[in-house]
N, C-alpha and C positions, 0 to 999 in steps of 0.2 A: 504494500500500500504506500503511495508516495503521501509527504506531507504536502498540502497545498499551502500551507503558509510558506515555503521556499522559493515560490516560484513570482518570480519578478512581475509578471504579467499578473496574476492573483493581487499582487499588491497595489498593483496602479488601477487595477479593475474596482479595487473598494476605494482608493483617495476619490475616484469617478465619482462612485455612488454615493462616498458623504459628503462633496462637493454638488451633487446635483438633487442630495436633499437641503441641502444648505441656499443651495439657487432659487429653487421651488419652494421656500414658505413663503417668498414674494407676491409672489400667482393671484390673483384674483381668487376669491374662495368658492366662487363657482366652478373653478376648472378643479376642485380638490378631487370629485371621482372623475376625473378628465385628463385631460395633459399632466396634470402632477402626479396623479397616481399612474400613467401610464408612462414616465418620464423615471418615476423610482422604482417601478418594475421591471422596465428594461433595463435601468443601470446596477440596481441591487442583480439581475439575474446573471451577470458577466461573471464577478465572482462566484458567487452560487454555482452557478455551472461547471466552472472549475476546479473547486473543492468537492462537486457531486462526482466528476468526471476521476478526481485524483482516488476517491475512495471505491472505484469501480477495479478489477484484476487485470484484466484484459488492454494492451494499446490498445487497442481499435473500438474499445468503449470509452476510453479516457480520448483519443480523438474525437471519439462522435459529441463529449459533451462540449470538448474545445470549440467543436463548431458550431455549434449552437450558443457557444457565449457568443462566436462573432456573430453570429446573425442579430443576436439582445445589442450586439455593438453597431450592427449597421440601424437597426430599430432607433437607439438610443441618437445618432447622427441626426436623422430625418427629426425627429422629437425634438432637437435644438435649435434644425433651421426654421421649423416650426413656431416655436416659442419666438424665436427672434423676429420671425417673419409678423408675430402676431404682437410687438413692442413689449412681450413680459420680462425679457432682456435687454440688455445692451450690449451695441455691437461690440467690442471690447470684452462682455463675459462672453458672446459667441464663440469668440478667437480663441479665446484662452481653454475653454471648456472642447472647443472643437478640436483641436488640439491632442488635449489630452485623452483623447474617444478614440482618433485616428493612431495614436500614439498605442494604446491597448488593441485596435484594432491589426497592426503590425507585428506588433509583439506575436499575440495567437497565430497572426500567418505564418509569422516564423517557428515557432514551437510544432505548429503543426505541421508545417514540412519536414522537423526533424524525427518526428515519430515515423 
């Protein structure tokens, strides 16, 4: 069983998600079963999935869940341009936050080509 707290990408996958519930108490409180809850579901699921994937025996289950964090990571992308598109951001937390999404979302590519 690997530990998933080791793993580099697992670590930038949770700064995401408590930076993107830290983004989202901003929100308008109508969007709370909305874009917030769908905005910390996808970023809470990146790590989730990697820790689900680490505690699994098999590569090739531990890849299947790596990909499906990326998929929570390209979700989580769209969910940004989203938010900013809709002024609950600023351009500025876009960058930074976008950033840090593509940044996890590379990492998983690379991990996953190494399995």
């Amino acid at each position: 069983m690997r530990d998933y707290k080791k793993y580099n990408v697992w670590k930038l996958g949770h700064e995401v998600t408590l930076e993107i519930y830290k983004l989202t108490r901003s929100f308008p409180n109508n969007e709370n079963f909305g874009l917030t809850s769908q905005m910390r579901r996808a970023s809470s699921s990146i790590p989730a999935n990697i820790a689900e994937g680490c505690g699994r025996e098999s590569d090739a289950e531990f890849k299947r869940f790596l990909i499906i964090s990326q998929g929570s990571a390209s979700e989580l992308e769209y969910f940004t341009i989203l938010a900013k598109d809709l002024k609950y951001i600023q351009e500025e937390e876009f960058l930074i936050i976008h950033d840090k999404v593509n940044k996890v979302r590379r990492s998983l590519n690379s991990l996953i080509n190494k399995i």
